[in-house]
C-alpha positions, 0 to 999 in steps of 0.5 A, a space after each residue: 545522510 545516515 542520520 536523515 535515513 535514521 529519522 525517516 525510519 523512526 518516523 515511519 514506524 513512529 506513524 505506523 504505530 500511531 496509525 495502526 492504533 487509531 486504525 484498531 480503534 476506528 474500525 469498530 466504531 465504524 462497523 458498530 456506529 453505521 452496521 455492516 451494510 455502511 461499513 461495506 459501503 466505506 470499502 467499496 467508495 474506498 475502491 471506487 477513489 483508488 480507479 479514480 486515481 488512476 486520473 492522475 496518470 502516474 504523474 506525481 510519482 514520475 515527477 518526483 522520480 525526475 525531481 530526485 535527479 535533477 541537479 538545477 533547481 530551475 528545472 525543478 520549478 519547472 517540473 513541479 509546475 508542468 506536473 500540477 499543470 497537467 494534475 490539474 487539467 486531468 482533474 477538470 477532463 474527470 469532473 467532465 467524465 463523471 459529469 457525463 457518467 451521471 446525466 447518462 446512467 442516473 442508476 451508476 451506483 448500481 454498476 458499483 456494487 449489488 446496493 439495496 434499495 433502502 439504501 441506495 440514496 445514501 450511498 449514492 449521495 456519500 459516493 458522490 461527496 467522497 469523489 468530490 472531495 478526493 477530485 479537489 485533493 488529487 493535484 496536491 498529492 504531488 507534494 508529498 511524493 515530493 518530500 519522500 523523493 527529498 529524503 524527507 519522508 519524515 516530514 511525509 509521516 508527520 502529515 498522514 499522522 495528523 491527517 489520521 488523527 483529523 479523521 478520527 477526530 471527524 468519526 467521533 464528533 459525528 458518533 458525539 452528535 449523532 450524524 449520518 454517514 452522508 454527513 460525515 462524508 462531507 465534514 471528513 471531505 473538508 477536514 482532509 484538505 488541510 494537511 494538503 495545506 500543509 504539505 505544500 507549505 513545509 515542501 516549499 519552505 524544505 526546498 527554499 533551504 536546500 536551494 539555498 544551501 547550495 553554492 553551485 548548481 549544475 545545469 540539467 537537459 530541459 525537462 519536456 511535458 512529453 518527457 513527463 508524460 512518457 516516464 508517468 505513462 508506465 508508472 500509469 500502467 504498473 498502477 493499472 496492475 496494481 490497482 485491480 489486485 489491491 482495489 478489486 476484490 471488494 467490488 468483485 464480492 459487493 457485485 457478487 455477493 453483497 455488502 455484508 461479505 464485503 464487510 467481512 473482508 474488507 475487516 481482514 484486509 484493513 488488518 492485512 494493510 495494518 500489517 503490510 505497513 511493516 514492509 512499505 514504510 521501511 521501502 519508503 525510506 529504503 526506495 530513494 536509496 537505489 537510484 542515488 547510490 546507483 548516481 554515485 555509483 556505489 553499486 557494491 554498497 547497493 547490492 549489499 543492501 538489496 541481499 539484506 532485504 531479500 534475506 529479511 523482508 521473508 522472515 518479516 512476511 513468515 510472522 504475518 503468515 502466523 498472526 493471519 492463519 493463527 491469531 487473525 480470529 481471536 483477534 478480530 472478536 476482540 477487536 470488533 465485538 462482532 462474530 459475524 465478520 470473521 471471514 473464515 480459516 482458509 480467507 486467512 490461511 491464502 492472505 497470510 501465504 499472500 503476504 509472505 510472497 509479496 514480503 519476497 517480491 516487493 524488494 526487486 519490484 521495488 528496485 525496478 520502480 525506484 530505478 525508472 524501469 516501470 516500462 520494463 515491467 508494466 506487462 507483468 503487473 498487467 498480466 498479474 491483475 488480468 489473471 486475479 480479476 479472471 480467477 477471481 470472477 471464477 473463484 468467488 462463485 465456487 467458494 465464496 470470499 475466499 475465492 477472491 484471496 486464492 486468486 490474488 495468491 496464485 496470480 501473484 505467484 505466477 507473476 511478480 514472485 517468479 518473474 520481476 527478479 528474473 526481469 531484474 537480472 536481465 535489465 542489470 545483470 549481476 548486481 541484483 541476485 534474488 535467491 529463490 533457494 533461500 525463499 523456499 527453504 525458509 518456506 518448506 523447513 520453517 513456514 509451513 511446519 509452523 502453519 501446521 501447529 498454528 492449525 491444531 492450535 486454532 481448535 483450542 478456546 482462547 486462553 492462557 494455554 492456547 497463548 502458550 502455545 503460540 508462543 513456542 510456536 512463534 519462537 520456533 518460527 524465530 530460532 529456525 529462521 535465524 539458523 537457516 539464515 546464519 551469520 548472515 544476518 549480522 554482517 548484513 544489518 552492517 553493511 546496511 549501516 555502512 550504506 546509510 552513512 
């Protein structure tokens, strides 16, 4: 097991850079290639597919959930069966929904966002194309849920990775022949259908060896199509909640504002998730930890490992804080050659204070997922996705892009940092203990003095001083950080190892 955790995070982070590489590359080919009406469009078609998503019901995270826990490889057959039976049919009832949608408002794109009309055909025809090919890929998305929930998320960064490098290779021929936007719509479409070939193909053949592998197999309790549906219903809702923080706010900004803000932040948001890789790829490997250790009743070695996450993912997020507030705009000219899509001072300041918080309450939120309580907290991430969609309606007509990232800040404050890790503790009492000192004191006496030199060093022109400068900041963040973490760091990373062997 420790050697097979070891290759899932080396190949996670080994995909991250590789991704963040291409990803550093791609977006301004693409802003410069298409212009920054286009390049809006991209974010909000992006958005579009991510409440399209929800077709899917939770489905391939519930069955893969199940799967883990299941001991007889014929109820696993069944479940993945009954889970692409279902993906299928809901992927027919939205092709007959969208159907519908289209013969009763021929305008729908308008309802999307505020699209001029000089290029409205266009982005009708690439939304549409987008949608067509995310529909053929939806029920084959169970395969690679599959393969993390196998201790093969390995396998699973292999196949984003060439699928990347696919795309990439996709935006280069199109910029080589000189294509349109609809065009590459079509040829990316059909392009990221084979590592779902693929995926499928390396899950079952990992499946066949470990079902051979094993001598005896223990009989489970069938496993139902209502059962499935029940335990992907909350999974559903916590997507719901989701879903309106993470792939609102574009659409809030297309409607409100227009496609080029839109540009703006969706440049400052693909940096943000380039960054947010750091923590999700880690829990990716670390997720399927919890319920097994939690089978094997291992509960010390699973809190020692949840008290190191707590203590780390924190310092991880205070970093990010910096690189947003303070390098996010010499950073994003250089990248992008472009000087209108900085989206402003206090965008960066609210998303870097966003990211620390979600750094802090991504561990116990993920344990709960991990743990099948989804339908113990579905009313929080509902509660937080109705309170960002309200503040940011509000906000955005007030002061502009930034309204929308405030929101999301305040929101998720309010919800999933105070409230998950109290949730945590009333579901499994004294196991899990999240410690709001240790966030605040590192918030007050570390993050916050370093965001105050951060934001005399912002007045400085680029240059060898200014780089100075932030070095020292960066290692005054680091030394006091470490202090205020103590001796702790060290006999944590033990335990963890002792955790993963």
């Amino acid at each position: 097991m420790r050697n097979k955790s070891i290759k899932n995070i080396t190949y996670s982070y080994g995909s991250v850079i590789i991704t963040s590489l291409l990803g550093f590359v791609t977006l301004p080919l693409s802003l410069n290639y298409f212009g920054k009406d286009l390049f809006g469009l991209f974010s909000i078609t992006g958005d579009t597919l991510a409440y399209l998503a929800l077709f899917n019901f939770g489905i391939p995270w519930a069955a893969a959930t199940i799967f883990a826990k299941l001991n007889s490889q014929l109820e696993q057959k069944r479940v993945i069966l009954k889970a692409l039976t279902l993906l299928f049919v809901f992927s027919f009832l939205m092709i007959i929904s969208l159907f519908i949608v289209h013969l009763l408002f021929p305008n729908w794109v308008h309802f999307i966002s505020n699209i001029s009309a000089s290029i409205t055909p266009t982005a009708k025809l690439f939304i549409s194309i987008s949608i067509i090919f995310f529909i053929a890929r939806l029920p084959f998305s169970l395969f690679s849920q599959l393969l993390i929930f196998i201790n093969h998320a390995y396998v699973a960064k292999i196949i984003d990775v060439f699928s990347v490098v696919l795309n990439f290779i996709c935006l280069l021929t199109v910029i080589y022949f000189k294509l349109t936007i609809v065009q590459y719509a079509f040829i990316s479409g059909v392009v990221s259908l084979v590592p779902l070939i693929f995926s499928v193909m390396i899950f079952l053949q990992v499946w066949k060896s470990t079902s051979l592998a094993q001598s005896l197999v223990a009989e489970d309790q069938v496993v139902s199509y209502r059962h499935l549906i029940e335990s992907s219903f909350y999974f559903f809702l916590n997507s719901i909640g989701t879903l309106l923080v993470w792939n609102t706010d574009s659409l809030v900004i297309s409607h409100y504002l227009g496609l080029g803000e839109t540009a703006e932040y969706a440049v400052m948001f693909k940096f943000f998730t380039i960054l947010f890789m750091i923590i999700s790829q880690l829990m990716n490997v670390i997720n399927p930890l919890y319920p097994k250790l939690m089978k094997e009743g291992r509960q010390e070695e699973l809190a020692k490992l949840f008290n190191m996450m707590i203590k780390l993912f924190p310092i991880i997020g205070g970093v990010v804080f910096l690189v947003m507030f303070g390098v996010y705009k010499d950073f994003v000219l250089l990248w992008t050659h472009n000087d209108r899509v900085f989206i402003g001072y206090l965008s960066c300041f609210a998303m870097g204070l966003y990211y620390y918080f979600l750094c802090s309450s991504v561990v116990p939120y993920s344990v709960l997922m991990s743990l099948n309580y989804s339908k113990e907290i579905y009313l929080l991430t509902l509660c937080d996705a109705v309170i960002n969609l309200c503040l940011s309606v509000y906000l955005v007509t007030k002061i502009g892009v930034a309204g929308v990232v405030i929101a999301t800040l305040i929101a998720h404050v309010l919800m999933l940092f105070i409230l998950v890790p109290i949730k945590l503790n009333k579901l499994i009492p004294n196991l899990f203990k999240f410690d709001y000192l240790y966030v605040v004191k590192h918030l007050v006496l570390v993050v916050f003095p370093s965001g105050v030199f951060v934001f005399f060093i912002n007045a400085l022109p680029l240059g060898a001083y200014k780089v100075s400068l932030w070095v020292m900041v960066f290692l005054f963040y680091m030394s006091m950080s470490f202090i205020i973490l103590g001796r702790r760091i060290a006999i944590e990373t033990k335990n963890l190892v002792k955790v993963l062997k």
